[in-house]
Biopython code that builds the backbone (N, CA, C, O; Angstrom):
import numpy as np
from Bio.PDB.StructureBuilder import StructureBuilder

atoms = [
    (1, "UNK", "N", (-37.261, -25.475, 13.996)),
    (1, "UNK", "CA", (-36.826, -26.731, 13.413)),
    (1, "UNK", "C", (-37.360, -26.912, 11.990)),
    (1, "UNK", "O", (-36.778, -27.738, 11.287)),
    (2, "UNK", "N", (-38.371, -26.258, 11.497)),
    (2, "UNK", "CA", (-39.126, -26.286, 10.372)),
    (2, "UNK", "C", (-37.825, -26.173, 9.061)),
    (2, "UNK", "O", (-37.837, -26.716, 7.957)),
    (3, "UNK", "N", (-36.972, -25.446, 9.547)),
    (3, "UNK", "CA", (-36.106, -24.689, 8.888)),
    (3, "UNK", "C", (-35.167, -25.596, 8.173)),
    (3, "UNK", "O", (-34.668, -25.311, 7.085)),
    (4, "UNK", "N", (-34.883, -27.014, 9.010)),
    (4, "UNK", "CA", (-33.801, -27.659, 9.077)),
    (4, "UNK", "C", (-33.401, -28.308, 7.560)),
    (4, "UNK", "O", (-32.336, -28.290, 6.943)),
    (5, "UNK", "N", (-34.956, -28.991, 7.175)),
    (5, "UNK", "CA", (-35.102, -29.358, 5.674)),
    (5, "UNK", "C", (-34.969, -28.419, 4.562)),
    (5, "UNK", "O", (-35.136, -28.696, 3.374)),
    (6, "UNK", "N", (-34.586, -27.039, 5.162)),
    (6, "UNK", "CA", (-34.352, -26.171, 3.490)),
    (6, "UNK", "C", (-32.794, -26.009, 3.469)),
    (6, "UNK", "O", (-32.305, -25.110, 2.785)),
    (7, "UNK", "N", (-31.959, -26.901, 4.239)),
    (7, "UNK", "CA", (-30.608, -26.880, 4.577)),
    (7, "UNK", "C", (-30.009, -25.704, 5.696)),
    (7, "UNK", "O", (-28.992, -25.804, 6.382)),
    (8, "UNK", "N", (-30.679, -24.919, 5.661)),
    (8, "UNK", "CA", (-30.302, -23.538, 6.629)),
    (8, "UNK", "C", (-29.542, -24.027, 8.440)),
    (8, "UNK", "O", (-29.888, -24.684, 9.422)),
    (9, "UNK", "N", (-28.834, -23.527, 8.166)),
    (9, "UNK", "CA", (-28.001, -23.348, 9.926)),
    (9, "UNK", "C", (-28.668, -22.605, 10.581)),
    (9, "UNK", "O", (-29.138, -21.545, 10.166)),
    (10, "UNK", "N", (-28.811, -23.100, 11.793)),
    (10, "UNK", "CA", (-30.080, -22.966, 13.017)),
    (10, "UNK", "C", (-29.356, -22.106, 13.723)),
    (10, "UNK", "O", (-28.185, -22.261, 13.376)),
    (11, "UNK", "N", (-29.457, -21.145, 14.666)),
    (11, "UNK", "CA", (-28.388, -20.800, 15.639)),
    (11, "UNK", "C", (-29.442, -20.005, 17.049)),
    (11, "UNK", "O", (-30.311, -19.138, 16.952)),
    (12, "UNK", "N", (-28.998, -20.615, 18.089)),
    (12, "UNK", "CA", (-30.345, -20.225, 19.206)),
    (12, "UNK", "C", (-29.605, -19.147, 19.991)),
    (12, "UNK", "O", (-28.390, -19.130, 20.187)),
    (13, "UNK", "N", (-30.879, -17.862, 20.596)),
    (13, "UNK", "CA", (-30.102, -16.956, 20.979)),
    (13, "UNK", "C", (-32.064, -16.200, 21.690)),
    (13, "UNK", "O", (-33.174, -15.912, 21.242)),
    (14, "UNK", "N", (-31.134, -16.240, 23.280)),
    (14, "UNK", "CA", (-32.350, -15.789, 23.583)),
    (14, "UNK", "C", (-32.143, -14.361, 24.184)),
    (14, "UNK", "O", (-33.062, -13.753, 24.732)),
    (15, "UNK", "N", (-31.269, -14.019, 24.090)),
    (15, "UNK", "CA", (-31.412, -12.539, 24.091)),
    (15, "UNK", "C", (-30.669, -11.518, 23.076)),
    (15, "UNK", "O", (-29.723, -12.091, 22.536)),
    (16, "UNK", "N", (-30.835, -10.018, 22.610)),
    (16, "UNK", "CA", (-30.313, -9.638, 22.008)),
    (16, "UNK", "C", (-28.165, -9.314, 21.930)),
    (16, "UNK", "O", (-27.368, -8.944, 21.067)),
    (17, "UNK", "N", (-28.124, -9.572, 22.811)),
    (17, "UNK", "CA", (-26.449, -9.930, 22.791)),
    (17, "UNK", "C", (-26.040, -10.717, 22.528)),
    (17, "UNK", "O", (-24.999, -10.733, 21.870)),
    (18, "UNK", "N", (-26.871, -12.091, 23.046)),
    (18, "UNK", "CA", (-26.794, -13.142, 22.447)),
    (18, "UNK", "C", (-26.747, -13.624, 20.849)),
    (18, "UNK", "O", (-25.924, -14.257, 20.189)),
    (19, "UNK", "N", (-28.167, -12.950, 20.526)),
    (19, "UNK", "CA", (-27.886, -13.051, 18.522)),
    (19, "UNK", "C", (-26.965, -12.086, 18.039)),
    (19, "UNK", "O", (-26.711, -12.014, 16.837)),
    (20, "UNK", "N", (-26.307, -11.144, 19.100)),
    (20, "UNK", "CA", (-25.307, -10.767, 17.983)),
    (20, "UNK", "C", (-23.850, -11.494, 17.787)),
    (20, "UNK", "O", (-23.147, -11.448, 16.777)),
    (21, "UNK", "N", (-23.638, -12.028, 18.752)),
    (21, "UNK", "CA", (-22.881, -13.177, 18.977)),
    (21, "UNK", "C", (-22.938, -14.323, 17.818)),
    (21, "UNK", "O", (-21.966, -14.728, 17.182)),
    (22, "UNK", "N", (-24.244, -14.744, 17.688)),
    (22, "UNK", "CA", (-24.200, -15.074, 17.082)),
    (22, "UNK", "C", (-23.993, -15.052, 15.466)),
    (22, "UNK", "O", (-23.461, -15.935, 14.793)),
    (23, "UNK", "N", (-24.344, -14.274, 15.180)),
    (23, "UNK", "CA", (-24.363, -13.069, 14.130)),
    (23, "UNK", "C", (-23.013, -13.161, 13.744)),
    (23, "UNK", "O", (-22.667, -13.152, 12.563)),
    (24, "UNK", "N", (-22.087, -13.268, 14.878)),
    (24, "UNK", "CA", (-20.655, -12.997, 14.464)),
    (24, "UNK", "C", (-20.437, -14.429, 13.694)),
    (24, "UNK", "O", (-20.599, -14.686, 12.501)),
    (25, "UNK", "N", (-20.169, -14.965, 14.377)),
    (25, "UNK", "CA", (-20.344, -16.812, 14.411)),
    (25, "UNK", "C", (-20.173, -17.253, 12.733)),
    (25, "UNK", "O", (-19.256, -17.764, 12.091)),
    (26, "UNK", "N", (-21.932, -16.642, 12.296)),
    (26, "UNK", "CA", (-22.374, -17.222, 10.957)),
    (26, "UNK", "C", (-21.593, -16.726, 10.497)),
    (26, "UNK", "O", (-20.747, -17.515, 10.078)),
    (27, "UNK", "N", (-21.263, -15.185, 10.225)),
    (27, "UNK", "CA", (-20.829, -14.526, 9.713)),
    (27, "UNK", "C", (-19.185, -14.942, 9.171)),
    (27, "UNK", "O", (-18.763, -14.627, 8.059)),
    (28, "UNK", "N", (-18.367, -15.723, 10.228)),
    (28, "UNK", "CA", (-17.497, -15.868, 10.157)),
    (28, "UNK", "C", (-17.354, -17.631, 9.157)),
    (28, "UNK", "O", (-16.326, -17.982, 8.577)),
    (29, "UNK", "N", (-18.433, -18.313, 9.201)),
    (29, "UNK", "CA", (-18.348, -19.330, 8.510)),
    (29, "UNK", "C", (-19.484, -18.691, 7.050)),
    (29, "UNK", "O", (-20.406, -19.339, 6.556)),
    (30, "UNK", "N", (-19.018, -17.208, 6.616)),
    (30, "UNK", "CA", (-19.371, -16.375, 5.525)),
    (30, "UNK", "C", (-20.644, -17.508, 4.970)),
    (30, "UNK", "O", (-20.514, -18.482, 4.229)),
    (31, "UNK", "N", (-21.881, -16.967, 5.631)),
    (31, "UNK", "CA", (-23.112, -16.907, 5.612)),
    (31, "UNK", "C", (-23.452, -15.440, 5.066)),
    (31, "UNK", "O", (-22.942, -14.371, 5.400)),
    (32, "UNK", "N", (-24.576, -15.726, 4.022)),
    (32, "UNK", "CA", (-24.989, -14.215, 3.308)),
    (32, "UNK", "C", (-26.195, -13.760, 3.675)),
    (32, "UNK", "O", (-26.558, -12.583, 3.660)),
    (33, "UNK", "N", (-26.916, -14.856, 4.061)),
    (33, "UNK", "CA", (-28.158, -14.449, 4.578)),
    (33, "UNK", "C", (-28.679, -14.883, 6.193)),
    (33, "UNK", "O", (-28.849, -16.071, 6.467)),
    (34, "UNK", "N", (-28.846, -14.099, 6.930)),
    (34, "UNK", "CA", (-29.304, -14.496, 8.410)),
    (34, "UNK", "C", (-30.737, -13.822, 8.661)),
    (34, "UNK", "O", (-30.964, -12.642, 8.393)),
    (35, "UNK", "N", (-31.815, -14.837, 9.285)),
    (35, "UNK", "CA", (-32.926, -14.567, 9.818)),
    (35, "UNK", "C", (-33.027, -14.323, 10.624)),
    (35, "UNK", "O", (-32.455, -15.144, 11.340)),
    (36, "UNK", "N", (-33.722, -13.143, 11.495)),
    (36, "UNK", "CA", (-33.363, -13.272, 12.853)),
    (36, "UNK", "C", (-34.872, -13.168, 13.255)),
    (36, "UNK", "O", (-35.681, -12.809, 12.399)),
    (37, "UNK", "N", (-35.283, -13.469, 14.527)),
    (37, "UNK", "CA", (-36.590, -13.199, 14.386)),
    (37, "UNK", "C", (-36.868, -11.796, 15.616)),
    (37, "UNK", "O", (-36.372, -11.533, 16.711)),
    (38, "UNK", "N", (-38.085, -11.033, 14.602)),
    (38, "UNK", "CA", (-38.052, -9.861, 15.127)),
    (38, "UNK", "C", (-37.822, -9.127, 16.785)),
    (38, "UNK", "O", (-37.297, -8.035, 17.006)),
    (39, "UNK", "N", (-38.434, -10.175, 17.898)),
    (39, "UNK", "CA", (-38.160, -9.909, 19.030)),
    (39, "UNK", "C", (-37.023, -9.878, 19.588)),
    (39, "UNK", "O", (-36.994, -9.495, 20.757)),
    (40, "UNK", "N", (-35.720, -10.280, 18.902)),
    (40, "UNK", "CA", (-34.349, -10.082, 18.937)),
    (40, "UNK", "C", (-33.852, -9.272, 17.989)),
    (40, "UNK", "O", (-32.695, -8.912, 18.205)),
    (41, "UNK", "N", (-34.384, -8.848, 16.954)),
    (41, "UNK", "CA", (-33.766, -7.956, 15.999)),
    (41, "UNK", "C", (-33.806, -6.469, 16.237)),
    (41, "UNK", "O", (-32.971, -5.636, 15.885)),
    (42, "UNK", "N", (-35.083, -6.263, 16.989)),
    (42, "UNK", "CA", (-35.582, -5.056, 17.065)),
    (42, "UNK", "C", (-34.125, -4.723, 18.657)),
    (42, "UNK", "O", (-33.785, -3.565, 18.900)),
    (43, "UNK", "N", (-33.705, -5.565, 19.229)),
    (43, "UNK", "CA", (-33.181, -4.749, 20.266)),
    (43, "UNK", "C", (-31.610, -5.005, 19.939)),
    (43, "UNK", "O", (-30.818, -4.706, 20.833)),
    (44, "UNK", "N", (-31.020, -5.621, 18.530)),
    (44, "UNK", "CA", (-29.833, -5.659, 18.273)),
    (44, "UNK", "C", (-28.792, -4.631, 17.870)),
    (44, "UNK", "O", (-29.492, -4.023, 17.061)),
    (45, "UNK", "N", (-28.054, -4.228, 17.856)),
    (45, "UNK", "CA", (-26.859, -3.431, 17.182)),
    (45, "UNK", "C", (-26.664, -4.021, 15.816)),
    (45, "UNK", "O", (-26.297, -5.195, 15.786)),
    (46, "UNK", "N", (-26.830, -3.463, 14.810)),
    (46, "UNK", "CA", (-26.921, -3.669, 13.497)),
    (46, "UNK", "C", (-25.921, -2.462, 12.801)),
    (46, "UNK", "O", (-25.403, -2.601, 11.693)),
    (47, "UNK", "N", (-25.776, -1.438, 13.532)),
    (47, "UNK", "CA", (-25.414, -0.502, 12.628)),
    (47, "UNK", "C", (-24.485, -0.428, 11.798)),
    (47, "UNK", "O", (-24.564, 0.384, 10.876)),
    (48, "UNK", "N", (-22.979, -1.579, 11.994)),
    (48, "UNK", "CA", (-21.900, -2.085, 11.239)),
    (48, "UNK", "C", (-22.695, -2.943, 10.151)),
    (48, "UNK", "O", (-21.845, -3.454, 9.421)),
    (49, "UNK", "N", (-23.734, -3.240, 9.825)),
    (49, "UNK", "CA", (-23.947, -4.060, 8.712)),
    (49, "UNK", "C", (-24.899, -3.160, 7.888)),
    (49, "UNK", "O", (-25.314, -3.628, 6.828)),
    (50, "UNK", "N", (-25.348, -1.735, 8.313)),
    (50, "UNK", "CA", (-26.001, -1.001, 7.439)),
    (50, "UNK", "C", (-26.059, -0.480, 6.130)),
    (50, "UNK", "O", (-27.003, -0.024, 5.484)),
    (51, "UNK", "N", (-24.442, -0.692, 5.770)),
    (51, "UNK", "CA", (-24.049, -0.202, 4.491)),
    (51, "UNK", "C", (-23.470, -1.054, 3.784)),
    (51, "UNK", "O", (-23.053, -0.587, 2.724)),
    (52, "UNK", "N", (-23.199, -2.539, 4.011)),
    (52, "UNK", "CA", (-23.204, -3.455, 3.311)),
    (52, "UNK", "C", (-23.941, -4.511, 2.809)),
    (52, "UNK", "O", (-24.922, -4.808, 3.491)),
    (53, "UNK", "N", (-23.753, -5.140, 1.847)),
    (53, "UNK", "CA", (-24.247, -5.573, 0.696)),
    (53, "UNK", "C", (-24.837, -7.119, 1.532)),
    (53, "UNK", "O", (-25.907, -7.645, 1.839)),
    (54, "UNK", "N", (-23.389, -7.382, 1.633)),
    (54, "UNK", "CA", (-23.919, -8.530, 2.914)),
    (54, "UNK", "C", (-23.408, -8.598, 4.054)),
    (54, "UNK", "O", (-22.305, -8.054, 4.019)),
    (55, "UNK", "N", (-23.736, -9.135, 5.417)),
    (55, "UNK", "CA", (-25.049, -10.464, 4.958)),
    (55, "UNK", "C", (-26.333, -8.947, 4.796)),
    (55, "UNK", "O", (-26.434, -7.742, 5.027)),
    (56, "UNK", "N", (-27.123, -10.184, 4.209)),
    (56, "UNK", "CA", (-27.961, -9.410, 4.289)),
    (56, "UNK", "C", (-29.177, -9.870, 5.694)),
    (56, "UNK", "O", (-29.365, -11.033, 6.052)),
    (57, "UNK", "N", (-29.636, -9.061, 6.096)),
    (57, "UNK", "CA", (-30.330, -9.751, 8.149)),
    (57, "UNK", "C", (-30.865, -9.384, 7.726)),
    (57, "UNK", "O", (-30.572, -8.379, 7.079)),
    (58, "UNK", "N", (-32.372, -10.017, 7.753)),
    (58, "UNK", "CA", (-34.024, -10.393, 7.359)),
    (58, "UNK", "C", (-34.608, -10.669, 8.447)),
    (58, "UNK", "O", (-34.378, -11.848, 8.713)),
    (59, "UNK", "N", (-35.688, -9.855, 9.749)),
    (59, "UNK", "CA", (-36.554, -10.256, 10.327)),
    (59, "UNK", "C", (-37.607, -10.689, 10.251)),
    (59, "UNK", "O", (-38.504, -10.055, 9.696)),
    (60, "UNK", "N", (-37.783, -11.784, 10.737)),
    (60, "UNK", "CA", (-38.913, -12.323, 10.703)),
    (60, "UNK", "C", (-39.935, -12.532, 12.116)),
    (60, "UNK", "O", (-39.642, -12.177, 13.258)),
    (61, "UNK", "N", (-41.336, -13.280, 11.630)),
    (61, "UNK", "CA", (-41.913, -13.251, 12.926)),
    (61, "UNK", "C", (-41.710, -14.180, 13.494)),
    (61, "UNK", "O", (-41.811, -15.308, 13.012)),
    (62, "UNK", "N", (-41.406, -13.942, 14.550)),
    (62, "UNK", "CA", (-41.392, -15.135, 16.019)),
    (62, "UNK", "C", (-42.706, -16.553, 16.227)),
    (62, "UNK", "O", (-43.635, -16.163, 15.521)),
    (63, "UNK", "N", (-42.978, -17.448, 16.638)),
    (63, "UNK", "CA", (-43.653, -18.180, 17.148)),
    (63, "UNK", "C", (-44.955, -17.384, 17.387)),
    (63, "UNK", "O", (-46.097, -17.533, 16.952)),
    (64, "UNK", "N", (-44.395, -16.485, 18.228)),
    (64, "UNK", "CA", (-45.779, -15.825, 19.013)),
    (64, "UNK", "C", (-46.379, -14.632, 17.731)),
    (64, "UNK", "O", (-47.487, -14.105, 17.826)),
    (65, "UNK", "N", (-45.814, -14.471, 17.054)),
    (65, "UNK", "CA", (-46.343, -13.528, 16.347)),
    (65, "UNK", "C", (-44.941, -12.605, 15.729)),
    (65, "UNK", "O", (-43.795, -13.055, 15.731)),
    (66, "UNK", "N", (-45.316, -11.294, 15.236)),
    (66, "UNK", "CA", (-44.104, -10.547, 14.767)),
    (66, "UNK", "C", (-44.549, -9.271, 15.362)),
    (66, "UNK", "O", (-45.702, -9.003, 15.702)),
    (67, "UNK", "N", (-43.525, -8.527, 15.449)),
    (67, "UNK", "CA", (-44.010, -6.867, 15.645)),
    (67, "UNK", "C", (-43.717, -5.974, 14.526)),
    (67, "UNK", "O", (-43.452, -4.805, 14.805)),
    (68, "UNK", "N", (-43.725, -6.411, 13.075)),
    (68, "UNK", "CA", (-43.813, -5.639, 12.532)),
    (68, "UNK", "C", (-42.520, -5.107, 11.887)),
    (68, "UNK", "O", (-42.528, -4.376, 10.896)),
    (69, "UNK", "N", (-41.040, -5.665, 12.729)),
    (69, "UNK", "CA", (-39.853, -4.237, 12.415)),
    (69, "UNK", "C", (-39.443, -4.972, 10.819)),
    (69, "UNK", "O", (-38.607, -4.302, 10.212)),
    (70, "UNK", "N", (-39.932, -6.274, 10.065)),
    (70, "UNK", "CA", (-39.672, -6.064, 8.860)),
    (70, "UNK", "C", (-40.431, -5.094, 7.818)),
    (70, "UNK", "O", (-39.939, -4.691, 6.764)),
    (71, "UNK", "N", (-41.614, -4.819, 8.263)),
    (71, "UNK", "CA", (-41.912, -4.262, 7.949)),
    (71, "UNK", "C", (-41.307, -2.642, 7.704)),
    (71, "UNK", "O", (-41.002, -2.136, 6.624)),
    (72, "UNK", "N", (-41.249, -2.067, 8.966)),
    (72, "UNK", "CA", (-40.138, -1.039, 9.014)),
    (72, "UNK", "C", (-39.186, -0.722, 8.681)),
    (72, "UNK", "O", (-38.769, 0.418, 8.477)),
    (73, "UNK", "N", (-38.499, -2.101, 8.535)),
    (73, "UNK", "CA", (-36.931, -1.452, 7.763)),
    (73, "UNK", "C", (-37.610, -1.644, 6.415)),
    (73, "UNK", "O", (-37.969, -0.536, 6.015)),
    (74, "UNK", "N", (-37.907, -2.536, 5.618)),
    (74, "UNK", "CA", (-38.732, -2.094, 4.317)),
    (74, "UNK", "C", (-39.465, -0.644, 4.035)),
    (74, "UNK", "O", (-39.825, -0.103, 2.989)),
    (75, "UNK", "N", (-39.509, -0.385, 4.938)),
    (75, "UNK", "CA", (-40.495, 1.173, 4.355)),
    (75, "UNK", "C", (-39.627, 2.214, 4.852)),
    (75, "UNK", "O", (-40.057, 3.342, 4.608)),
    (76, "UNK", "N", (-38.473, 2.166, 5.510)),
    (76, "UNK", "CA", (-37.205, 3.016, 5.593)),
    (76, "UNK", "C", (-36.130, 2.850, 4.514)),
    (76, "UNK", "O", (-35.510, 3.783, 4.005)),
    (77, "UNK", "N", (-35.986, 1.575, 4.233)),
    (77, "UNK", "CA", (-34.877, 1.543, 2.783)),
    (77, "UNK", "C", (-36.222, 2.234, 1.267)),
    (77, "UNK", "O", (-36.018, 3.008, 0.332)),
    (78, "UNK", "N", (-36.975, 1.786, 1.525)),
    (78, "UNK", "CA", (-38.027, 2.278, -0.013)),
    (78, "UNK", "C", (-37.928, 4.197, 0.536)),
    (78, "UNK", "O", (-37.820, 4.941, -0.439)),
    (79, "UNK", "N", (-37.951, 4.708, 1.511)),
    (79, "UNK", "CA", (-38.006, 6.175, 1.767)),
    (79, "UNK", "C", (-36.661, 6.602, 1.242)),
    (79, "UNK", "O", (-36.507, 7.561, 0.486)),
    (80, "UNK", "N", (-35.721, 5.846, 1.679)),
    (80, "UNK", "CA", (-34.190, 5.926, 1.329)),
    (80, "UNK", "C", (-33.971, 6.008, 0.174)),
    (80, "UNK", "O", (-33.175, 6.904, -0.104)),
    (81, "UNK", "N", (-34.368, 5.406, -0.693)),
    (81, "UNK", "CA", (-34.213, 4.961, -1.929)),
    (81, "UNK", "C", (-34.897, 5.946, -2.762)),
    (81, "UNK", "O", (-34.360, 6.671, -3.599)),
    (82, "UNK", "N", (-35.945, 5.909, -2.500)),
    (82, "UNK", "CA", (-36.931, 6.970, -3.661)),
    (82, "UNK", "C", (-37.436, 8.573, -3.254)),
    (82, "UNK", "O", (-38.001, 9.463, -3.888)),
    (83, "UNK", "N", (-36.773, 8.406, -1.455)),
    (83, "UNK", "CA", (-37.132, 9.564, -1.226)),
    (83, "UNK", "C", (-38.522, 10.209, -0.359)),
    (83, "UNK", "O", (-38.619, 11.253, 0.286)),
    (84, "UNK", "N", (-39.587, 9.069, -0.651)),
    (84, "UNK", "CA", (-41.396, 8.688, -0.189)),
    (84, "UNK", "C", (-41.453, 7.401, -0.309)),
    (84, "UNK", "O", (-40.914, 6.463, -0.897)),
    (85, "UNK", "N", (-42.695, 7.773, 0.808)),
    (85, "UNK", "CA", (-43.139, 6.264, 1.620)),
    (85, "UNK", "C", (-44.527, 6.478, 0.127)),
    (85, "UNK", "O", (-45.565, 7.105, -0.083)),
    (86, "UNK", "N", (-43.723, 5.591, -0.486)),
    (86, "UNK", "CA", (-44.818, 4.832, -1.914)),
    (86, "UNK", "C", (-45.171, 4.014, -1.612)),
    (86, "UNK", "O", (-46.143, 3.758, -2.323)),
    (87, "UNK", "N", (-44.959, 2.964, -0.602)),
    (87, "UNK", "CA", (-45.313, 1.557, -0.022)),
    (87, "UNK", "C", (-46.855, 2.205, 1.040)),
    (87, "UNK", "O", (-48.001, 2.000, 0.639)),
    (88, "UNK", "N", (-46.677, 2.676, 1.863)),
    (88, "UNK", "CA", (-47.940, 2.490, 2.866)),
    (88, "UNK", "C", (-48.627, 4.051, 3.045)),
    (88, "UNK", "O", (-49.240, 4.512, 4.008)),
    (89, "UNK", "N", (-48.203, 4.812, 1.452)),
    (89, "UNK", "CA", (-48.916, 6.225, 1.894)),
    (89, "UNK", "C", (-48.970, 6.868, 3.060)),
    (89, "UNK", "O", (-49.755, 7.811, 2.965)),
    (90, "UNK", "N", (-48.332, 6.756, 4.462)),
    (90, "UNK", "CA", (-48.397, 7.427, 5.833)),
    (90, "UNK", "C", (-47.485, 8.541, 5.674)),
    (90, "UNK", "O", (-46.427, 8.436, 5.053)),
    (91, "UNK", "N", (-48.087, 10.159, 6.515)),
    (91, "UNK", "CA", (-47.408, 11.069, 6.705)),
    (91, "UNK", "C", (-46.674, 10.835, 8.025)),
    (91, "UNK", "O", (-45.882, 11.677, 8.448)),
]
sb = StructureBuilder()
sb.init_structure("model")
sb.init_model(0)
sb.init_chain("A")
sb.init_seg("    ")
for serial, (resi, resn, name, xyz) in enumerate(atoms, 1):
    if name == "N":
        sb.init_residue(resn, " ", resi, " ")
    sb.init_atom(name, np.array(xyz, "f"), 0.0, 1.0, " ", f" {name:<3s}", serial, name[0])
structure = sb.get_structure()
């Protein structure tokens, strides 16, 4: 609900089929940016939105915490991009 005052559309989805559903939804009232939060992102089908520009889907952390997968796709597009993990030095 925190969300509500930066104008952003809310959309509830408690499992991963569910947010992709939803996903469709925003998408269709051409929304560019969707948050999803990581404990649903990590188990979604994304792969039709991999090579486009938008929307662009941003995980974030959950209530309880995050696991990390923004992190991950950040240090897979920077490998993508430049080739090396310049972000977190790991072999």
């Amino acid at each position: 609900m925190g969300f509500l005052p930066l104008g952003l559309t809310l959309a509830y989805a408690a499992t991963a089929e569910e947010a992709e559903e939803k996903l469709s939804e925003l998408l269709e009232e051409n929304c560019a940016v969707v948050y999803v939060i990581e404990d649903l992102y990590v188990h979604m089908d994304l792969s039709s939105y991999q090579e486009t520009v938008t929307p662009a889907i941003i995980p974030i952390p959950g209530i309880g915490g995050g696991n990390r997968a923004g992190v991950g796709r950040l240090k897979k597009a920077v490998e993508k991009a430049v080739g090396a993990d310049i972000l977190f030095g790991e072999d």
